[in-house]
C-alpha positions in Angstrom: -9.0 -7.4 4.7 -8.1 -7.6 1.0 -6.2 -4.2 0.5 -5.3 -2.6 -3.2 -2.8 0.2 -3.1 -2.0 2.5 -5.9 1.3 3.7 -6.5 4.9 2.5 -6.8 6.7 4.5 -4.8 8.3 4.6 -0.9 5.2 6.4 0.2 3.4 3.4 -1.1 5.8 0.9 0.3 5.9 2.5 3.7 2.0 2.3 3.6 2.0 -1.9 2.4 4.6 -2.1 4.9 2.4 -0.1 8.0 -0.5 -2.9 6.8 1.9 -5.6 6.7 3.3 -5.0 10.7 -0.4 -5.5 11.6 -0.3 -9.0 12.0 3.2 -9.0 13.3 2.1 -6.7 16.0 -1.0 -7.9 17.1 -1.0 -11.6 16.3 -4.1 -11.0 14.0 -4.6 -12.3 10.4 -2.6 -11.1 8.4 -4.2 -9.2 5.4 -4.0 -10.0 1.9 -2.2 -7.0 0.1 -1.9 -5.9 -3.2 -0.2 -3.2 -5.0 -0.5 -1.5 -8.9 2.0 -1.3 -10.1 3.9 -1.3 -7.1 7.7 -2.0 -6.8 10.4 -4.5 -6.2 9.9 -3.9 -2.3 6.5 -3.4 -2.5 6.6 -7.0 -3.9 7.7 -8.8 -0.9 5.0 -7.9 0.7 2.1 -7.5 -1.8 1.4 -9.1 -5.2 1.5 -7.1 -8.0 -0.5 -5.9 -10.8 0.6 -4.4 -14.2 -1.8 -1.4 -14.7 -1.5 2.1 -14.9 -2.2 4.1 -12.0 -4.0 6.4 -13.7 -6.3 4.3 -15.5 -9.8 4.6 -13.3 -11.4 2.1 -15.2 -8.2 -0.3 -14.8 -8.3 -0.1 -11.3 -11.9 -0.6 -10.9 -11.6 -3.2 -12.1 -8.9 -5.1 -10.8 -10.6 -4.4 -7.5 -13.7 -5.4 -8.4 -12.1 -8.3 -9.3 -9.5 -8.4 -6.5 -12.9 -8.3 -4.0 -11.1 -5.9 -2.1 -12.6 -3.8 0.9 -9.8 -1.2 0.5 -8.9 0.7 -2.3 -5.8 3.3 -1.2 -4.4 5.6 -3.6 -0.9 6.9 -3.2 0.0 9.2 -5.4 -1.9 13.1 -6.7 -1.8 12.0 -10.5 -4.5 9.2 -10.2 -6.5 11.3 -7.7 -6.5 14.3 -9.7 -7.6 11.8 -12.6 -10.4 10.5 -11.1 -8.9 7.3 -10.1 -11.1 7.1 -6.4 -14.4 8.4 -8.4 -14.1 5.3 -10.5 -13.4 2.8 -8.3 -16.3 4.2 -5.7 -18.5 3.9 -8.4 -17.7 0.2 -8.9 -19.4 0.1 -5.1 -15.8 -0.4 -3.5 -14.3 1.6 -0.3 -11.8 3.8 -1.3 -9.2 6.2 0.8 -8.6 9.3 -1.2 -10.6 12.7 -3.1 -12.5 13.0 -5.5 -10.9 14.1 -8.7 -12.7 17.3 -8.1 -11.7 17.5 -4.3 -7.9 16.6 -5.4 -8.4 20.1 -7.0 -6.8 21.7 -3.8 -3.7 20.0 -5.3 -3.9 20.0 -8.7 -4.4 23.5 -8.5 -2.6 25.9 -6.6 -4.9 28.9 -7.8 -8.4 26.9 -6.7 -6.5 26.0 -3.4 -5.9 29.7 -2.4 -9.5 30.5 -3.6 -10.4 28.1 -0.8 -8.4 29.0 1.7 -9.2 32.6 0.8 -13.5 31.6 1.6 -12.5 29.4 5.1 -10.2 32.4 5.9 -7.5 29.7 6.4 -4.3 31.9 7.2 -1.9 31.7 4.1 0.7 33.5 1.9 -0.6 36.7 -0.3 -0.7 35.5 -3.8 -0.6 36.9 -7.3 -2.0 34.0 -9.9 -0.4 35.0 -13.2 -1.6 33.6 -16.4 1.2 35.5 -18.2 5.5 36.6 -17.8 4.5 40.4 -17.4 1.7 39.6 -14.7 4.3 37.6 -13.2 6.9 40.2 -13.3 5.1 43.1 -11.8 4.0 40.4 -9.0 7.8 39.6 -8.2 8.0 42.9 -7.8 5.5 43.7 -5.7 6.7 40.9 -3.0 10.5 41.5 -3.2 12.9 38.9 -2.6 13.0 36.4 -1.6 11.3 35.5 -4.7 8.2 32.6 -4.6 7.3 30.8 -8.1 5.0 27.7 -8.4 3.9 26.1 -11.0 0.0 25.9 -10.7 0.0 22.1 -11.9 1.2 19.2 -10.5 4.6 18.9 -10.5 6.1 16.3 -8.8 7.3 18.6 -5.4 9.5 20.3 -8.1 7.3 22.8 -9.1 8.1 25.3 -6.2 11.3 27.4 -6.8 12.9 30.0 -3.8 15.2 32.5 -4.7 16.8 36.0 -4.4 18.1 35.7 -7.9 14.7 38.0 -9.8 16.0 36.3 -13.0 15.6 32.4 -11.9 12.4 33.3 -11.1 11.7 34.4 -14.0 13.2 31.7 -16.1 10.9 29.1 -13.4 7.9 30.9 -14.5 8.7 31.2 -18.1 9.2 27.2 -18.2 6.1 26.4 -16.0 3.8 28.6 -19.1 5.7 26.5 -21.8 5.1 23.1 -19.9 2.2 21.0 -20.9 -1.0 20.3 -19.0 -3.1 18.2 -21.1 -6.8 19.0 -19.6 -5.6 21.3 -17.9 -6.6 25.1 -19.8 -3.6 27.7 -19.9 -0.9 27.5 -18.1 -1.0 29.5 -14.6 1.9 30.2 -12.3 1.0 31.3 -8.8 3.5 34.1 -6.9 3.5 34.6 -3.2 4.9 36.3 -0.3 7.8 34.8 1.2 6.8 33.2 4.3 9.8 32.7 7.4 10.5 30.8 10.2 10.2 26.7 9.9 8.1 24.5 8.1 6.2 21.7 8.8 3.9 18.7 7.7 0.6 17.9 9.3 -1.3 15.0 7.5 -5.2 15.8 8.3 -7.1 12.5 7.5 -10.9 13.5 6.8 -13.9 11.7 5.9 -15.5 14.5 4.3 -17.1 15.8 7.4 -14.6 15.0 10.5 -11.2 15.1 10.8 -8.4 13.6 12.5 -4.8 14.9 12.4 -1.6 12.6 12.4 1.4 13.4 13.8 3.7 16.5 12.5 6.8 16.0 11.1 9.3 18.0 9.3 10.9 17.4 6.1 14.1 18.8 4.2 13.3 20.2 0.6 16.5 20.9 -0.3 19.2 18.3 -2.6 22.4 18.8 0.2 23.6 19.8 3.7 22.5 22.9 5.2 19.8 23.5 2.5 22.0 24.3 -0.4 21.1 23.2 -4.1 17.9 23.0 -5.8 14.0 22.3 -4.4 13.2 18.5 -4.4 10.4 16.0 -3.8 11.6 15.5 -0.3 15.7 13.9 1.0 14.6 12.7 4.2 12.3 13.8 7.1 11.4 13.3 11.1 8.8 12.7 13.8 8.3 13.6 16.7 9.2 17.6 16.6 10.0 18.4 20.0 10.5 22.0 19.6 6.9 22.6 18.1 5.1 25.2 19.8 2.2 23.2 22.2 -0.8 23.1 20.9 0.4 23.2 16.8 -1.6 20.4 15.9 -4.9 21.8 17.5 -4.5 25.3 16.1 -3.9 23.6 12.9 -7.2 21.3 12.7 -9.1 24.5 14.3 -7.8 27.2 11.7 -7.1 25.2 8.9 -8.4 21.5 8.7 -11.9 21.8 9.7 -12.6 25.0 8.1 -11.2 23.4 4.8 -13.2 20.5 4.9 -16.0 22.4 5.9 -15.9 25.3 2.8 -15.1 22.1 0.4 -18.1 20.0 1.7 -19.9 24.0 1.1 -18.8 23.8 -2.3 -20.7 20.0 -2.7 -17.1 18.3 -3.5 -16.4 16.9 -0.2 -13.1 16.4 0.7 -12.4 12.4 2.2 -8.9 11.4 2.1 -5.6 13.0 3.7 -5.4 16.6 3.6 -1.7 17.3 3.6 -1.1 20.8 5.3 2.6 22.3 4.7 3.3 25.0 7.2 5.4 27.8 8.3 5.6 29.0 11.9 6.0 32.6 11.0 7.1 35.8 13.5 3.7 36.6 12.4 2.3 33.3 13.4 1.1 29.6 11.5 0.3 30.2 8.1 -0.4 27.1 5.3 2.1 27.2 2.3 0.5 24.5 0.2 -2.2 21.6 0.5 -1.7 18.4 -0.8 -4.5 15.7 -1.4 -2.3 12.6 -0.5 0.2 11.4 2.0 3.9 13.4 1.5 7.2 12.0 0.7 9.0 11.4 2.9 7.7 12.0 6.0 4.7 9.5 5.5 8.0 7.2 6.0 8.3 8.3 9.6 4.9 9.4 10.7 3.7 6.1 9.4 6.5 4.0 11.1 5.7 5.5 14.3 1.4 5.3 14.6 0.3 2.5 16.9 -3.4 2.1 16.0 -3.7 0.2 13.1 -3.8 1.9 9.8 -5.9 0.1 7.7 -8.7 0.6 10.4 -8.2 4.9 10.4 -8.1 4.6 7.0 -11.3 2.3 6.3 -13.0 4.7 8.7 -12.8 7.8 6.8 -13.8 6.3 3.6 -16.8 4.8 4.9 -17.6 8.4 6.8 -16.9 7.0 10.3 -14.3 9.0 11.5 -16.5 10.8 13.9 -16.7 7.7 16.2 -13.2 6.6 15.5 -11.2 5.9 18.9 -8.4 8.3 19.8 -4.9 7.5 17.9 -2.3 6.0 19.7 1.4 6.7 19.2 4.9 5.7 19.9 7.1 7.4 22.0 10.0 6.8 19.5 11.4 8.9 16.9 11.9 8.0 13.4 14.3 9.6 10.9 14.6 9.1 7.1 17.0 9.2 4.6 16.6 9.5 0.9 19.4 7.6 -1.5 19.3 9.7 -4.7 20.8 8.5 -7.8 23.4 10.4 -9.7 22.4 13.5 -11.1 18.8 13.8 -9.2 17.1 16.4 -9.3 18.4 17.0 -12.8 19.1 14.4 -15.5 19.5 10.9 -13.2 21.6 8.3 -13.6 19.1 4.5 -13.9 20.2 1.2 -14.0 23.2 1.1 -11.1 23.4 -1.7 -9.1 21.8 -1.5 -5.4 23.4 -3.6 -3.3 23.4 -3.7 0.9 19.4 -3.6 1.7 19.4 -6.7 3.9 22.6 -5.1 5.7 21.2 -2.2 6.4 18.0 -3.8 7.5 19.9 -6.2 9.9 20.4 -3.5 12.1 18.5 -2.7 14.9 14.9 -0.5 14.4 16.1 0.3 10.3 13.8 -0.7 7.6 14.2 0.1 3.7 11.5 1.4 1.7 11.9 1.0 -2.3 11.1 4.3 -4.7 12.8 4.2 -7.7 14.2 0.5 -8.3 13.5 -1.9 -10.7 14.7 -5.5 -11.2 16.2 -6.8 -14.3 16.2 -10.0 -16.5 18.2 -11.6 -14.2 16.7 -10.4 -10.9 18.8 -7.8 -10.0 17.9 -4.9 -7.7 19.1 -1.2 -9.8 18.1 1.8 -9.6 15.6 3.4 -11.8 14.2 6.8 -10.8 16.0 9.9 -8.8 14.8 9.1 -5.2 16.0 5.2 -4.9 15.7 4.7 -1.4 14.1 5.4 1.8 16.1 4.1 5.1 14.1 4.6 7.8 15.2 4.0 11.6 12.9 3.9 14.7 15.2 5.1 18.6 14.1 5.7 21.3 15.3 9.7 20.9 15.9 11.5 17.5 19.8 10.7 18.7 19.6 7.1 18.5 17.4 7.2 15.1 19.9 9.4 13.3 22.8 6.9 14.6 20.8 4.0 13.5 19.4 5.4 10.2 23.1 6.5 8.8 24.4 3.3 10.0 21.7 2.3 7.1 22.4 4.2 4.9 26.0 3.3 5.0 25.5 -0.5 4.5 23.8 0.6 0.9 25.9 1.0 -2.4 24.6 2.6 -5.3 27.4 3.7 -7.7 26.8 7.7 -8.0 24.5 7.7 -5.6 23.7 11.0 -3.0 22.0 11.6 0.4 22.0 14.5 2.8 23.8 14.1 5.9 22.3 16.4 8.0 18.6 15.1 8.4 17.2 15.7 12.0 20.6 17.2 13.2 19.6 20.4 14.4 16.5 18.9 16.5 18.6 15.9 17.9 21.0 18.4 18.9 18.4 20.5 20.8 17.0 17.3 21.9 19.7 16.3 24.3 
């Protein structure tokens, strides 16, 4: 297939590299990939365009004139911008929602009205449209104390806390950010929700829907989840102390009825439904949806699915998922790790040096997946965002991946660089 992906970071590259192994593991032909705008690793394996991502009419018609039979689009901005409406309506399969189906991303407050109408099991929420709503809502929850911005945000909308003044000061700068398009600003309050969390990806094409495996990832920017919320420092599949039956409840209570109320609502949702969980003493309940694959743990889900991706994800944007064969998967775990740049999540550091990528990727079962890198005039690999880096092992236990990944990560150099150190440690522990 000719195959255009949208995006240009490790998510992205971790999907060009899942379409990439195809050939390698099956012998097939190989397909012919291309990325916009995609990024130095990307580029090994794709060729790359210069548009935006979140030009619709741009992408149409670079795949229109691509010929491509697969659009896939990586990232919420250009869903929630109508990228996938545009290039659908160039007559052109393409994996991801609607801009109004994104909604159950781009907005927290239409999300909980959804889940509310499928009576999908979730936090109690307050939506807030100003800081006194939101302060009487604090209130009534307690601490801890839950504040999201209702926009997109990058995975750093969300802030945690005990401190009843942080969360104020969250919400406060969430009602003077921005949102071109968007109407006023909304902040959404919930209940703290205990126990674990956890990532199902739910792929749907607006009817059906077929769940991927779980995985857990690791919010927090150091060891032992101290320091502030952040798009994701690393992540791991299998989870071997999941309750049985997790995935099942999940596409019974959660999946299906979503789809089904969104499909209700004549915006039919086909793409990935990304459903973050906590296993609560009071049992599963969702904490967010997402329209598009998460970062990172599409880096370790991805690396360990058998059946051919492009083929799952060509079915559910044609509306074949229904007949789709069973997925197959790897016994193997798979860990990553997130290089950060200096400073990240604040003000980061750009333009270091990276150095050590083919090391690390001479080892056994590691590949690296670019994020924020950029080459210069002279063809030289530095950083240029706050996640850099994705190192990703395969073992045959969560043991051997962490040993492997961390061997990785410790053939890369990036001056001022960060990582946590504690990814999957728990759950290999409780593995052996």
């Amino acid at each position: 297939m000719k195959i255009l992906v949208i995006g240009s970071g490790a998510r992205e590259h971790a999907i060009v590299h899942s379409f990439a192994q195809e050939s390698v593991a099956s012998g097939a032909e190989a397909h012919e990939l291309h990325a916009a705008p995609g990024n130095p690793g990307i580029g090994e394996l794709a060729t790359l365009h210069a548009i935006s991502a979140v030009d619709g009419e741009a992408v149409a018609a670079l795949a229109v004139e691509l010929g491509a039979d697969l659009v896939v689009i990586g990232p919420e901005a250009p869903l929630v911008a109508g990228v996938a409406d545009a290039v659908r309506a160039a007559g052109i399969d393409c994996f991801g929602p609607s801009a109004e189906a994104a909604a159950l991303e781009g907005s927290k407050a239409f999300a909980k009205d959804v889940m509310a109408a499928a009576s999908v099991p979730t936090a109690l929420a307050h939506v807030c449209t100003d800081i006194d709503q939101v302060a009487d809502a604090l209130d009534a929850f307690g601490a801890p104390y839950v504040v999201k911005d209702d926009g997109l945000a990058a995975g750093k909308g969300v802030v945690v806390t005990d401190d009843r003044q942080e969360a104020l000061e969250h919400a406060q700068a969430c009602f003077a950010t921005p949102r071109p398009g968007a109407g006023d600003p909304v902040v959404v309050i919930e209940e703290y929700l205990d126990g674990p969390e956890v990532s199902l990806f739910c792929l749907s094409d607006g009817t059906s829907v077929v769940p991927l495996a779980p995985a857990q990832d690791f919010k927090r920017a150091f060891d032992g989840d101290a320091g502030p919320n952040t798009g994701g420092m690393g992540a791991y599949s299998p989870l071997p102390w999941a309750p049985a039956g997790l995935t099942e409840e999940v596409v019974t209570r959660v999946a299906q009825p979503t789809i089904d109320e969104m499909a209700r609502r004549g915006t039919p949702f086909a793409g990935v439904l990304y459903v973050g969980l906590a296993l609560t003493s009071r049992g599963t309940r969702v904490v967010e949806f997402n329209a598009r694959f998460g970062d990172p743990e599409t880096q370790v889900v991805l690396s360990r699915l058998v059946t051919p991706l492009s083929a799952v994800l060509r079915a559910a944007a044609r509306g074949e998922l229904a007949d789709f064969p069973r997925l197959r998967w790897s016994d193997d775990a798979a860990v990553t790790v997130v290089v950060a740049a200096n400073g990240y999540p604040a003000a980061v550091r750009s333009g270091d040096p990276i150095t050590g990528v083919a090391d690390a990727e001479a080892i056994e079962g590691v590949h690296v997946l670019h994020a924020g890198t950029a080459l210069d005039d002279e063809d030289v690999l530095r950083s240029a965002g706050g996640r850099v880096l994705s190192v990703v092992a395969r073992g045959e236990d969560l043991q051997e991946a962490r040993r492997r990944v961390y061997a990785g990560v410790d053939k890369i150099v990036l001056p001022g660089s960060h990582h946590r150190t504690d990814i999957a440690e728990k759950a290999a522990r409780e593995q052996r």
